[in-house]
N, C-alpha and C positions, 0 to 999 in steps of 0.2 A: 422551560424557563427556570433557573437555578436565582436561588435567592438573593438578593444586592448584588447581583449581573444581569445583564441583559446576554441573552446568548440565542444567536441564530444556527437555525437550521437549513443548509441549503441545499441543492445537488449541481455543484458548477463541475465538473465535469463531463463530457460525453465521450464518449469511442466514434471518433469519425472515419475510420480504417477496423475492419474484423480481424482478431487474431485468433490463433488455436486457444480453446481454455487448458491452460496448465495441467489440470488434475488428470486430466484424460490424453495428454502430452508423455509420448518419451521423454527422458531428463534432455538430450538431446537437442530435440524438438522444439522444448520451450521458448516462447516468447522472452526475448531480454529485457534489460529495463529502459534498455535505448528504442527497441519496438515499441513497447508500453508507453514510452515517451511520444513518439512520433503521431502516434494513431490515437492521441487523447486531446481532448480540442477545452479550453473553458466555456462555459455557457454562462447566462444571467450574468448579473451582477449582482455583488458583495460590497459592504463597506469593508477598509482596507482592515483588518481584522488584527487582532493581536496572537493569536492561537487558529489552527485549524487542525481538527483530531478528522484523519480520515477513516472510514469505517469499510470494513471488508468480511466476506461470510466467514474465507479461507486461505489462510497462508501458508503457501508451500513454500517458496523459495524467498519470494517477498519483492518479485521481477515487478510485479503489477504495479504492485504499493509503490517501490523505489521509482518508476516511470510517474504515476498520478505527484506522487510529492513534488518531481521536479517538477513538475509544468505549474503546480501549484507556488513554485519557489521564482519562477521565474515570473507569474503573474501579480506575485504578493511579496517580492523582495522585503525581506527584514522580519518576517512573520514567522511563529514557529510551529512546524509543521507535525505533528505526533500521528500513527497510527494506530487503529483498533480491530483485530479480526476476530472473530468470535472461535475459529479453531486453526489449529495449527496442524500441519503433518507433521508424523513422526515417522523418519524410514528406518531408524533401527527397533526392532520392537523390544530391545534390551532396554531402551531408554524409556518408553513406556511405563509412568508410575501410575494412574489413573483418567477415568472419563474427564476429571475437572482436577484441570490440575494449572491453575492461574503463573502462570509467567511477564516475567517485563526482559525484552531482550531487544536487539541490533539488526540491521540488515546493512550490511556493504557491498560496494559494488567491487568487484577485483576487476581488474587491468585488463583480465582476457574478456570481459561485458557481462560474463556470468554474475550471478548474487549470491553471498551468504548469509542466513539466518542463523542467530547466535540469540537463545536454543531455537 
C-alpha cells in the first residue's frame, strides 16, 4: 500500500498454452509477442485500474512482456500499461557496464513479429 493511494496487487494473468522459455531458446526459436499474446488468458478480476506495472524476473527480448501488455490493453482499454524486470540480457559484452546498472528503455514490435529492446 503506498501512501494517499490505494494500490492493488494482483496476478490476472495465466499461460493457457506452453511455450519454449526464451532464455534457454535459439534467437530463432523464440516465442513472438503474437505467441505470447495467444497462449495468455486473464484471470480474476480487477477494478478497471488507471496504471498496471507488469513485473518479470527477465528480459531478453521483451516478446513475453509485449504479448502480457496487449491482452492486458485489450482487457483494460484506456489503462496505462508500464513494465518492470528485475534483469535484463546483454548479448554484446562490450555494452556491459556493471551487475546494477538501472535502466528505463522500449520494446517495439517490427513488422516481421520479431521485438526490439531499446537498451
Amino acid at each position: 500500500m503506498e501512501l494517499g493511494s490505494e494500490k492493488e496487487v494482483a496476478r490476472c494473468l495465466t499461460r493457457v498454452e506452453p511455450v519454449p522459455k526464451a532464455a534457454l531458446s535459439e534467437p530463432k526459436d523464440r516465442p513472438t509477442a503474437a505467441q505470447h499474446y495467444a497462449t495468455m488468458s486473464i484471470q480474476g478480476s480487477l477494478s478497471k485500474p488507471d496504471e498496471i506495472v507488469l513485473i518479470d524476473d527477465v528480459v531478453t527480448r521483451g516478446a513475453t512482456l509485449l504479448g502480457a501488455a496487449n491482452r492486458l490493453v485489450d482487457a483494460f482499454p484506456g489503462t496505462r500499461i508500464r513494465a518492470f524486470a528485475a534483469m535484463r540480457t546483454i548479448s554484446n559484452p562490450a555494452e556491459f557496464e556493471n551487475w546494477y546498472t538501472p535502466c528505463v528503455g522500449t520494446i517495439e514490435l517490427r513488422e516481421s513479429g520479431d521485438t526490439l529492446r531499446r537498451p
